[in-house]
C-alpha positions in Angstrom: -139.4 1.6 101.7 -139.8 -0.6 105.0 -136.3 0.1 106.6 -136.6 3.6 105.8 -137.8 4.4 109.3 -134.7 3.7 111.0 -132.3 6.4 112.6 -128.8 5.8 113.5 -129.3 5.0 117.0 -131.9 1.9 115.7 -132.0 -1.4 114.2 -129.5 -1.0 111.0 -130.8 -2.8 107.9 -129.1 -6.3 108.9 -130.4 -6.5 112.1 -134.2 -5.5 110.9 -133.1 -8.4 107.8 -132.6 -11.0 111.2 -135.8 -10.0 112.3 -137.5 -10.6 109.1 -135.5 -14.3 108.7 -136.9 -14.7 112.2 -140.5 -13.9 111.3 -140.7 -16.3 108.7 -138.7 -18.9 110.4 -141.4 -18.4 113.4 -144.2 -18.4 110.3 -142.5 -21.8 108.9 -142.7 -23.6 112.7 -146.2 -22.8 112.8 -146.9 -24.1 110.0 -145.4 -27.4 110.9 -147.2 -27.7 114.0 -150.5 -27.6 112.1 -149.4 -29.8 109.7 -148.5 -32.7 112.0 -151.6 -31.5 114.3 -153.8 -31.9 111.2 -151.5 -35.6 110.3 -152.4 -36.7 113.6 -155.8 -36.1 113.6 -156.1 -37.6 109.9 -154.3 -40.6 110.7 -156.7 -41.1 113.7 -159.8 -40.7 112.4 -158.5 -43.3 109.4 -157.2 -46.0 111.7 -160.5 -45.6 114.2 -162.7 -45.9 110.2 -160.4 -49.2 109.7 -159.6 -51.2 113.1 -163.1 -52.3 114.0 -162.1 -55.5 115.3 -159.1 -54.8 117.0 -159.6 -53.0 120.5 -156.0 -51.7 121.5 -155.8 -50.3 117.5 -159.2 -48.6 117.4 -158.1 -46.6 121.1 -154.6 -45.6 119.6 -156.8 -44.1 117.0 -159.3 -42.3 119.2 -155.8 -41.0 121.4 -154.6 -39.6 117.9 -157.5 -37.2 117.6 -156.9 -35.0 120.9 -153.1 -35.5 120.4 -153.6 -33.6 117.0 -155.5 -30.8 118.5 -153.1 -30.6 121.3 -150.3 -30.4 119.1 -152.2 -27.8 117.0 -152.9 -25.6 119.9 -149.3 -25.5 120.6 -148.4 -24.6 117.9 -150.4 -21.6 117.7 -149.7 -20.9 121.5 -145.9 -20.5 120.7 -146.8 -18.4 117.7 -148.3 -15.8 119.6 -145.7 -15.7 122.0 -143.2 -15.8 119.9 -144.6 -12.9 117.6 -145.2 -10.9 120.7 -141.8 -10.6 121.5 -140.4 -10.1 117.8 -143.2 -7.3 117.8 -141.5 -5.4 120.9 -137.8 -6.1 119.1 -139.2 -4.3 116.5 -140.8 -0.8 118.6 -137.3 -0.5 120.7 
């Protein structure tokens, strides 16, 4: 039983259920940074493959590739701080 460690004077079942929305909400975000991280960096390496001709096109792609990581590292930045302070919601 997860939520049998509570006493009276902690979290009551629908707070701890908050957290756990909160978790996964924090889970789903992540997950949508690395998705459009990884998008980025696809759609980067495809048009650099494709515009070979076209100068301006071929730097958009090569900008796409650290914009992707960027975005990716972000992502996983704010997940760690984020389930840091969910972690210390959940000791008090």
């Amino acid at each position: 039983m997860p939520y049998g460690k509570f006493k009276d004077n902690q979290l009551i079942l629908r707070d701890e259920l908050a957290v756990d929305r909160t978790l996964l909400a924090n889970e789903r975000t992540l997950l949508a940074y690395l998705r459009s991280g990884l998008s980025m960096i696809i759609a980067g390496i495809t048009i650099v493959h494709f515009a070979k001709y076209l100068s301006w096109f071929w730097i958009v792609g090569i900008s796409l590739i650290p914009i992707g990581l960027i975005a990716m590292l972000i992502g996983i930045v704010r997940f760690r701080k984020m389930s840091k302070s969910i972690s210390l919601l959940r000791k008090t």
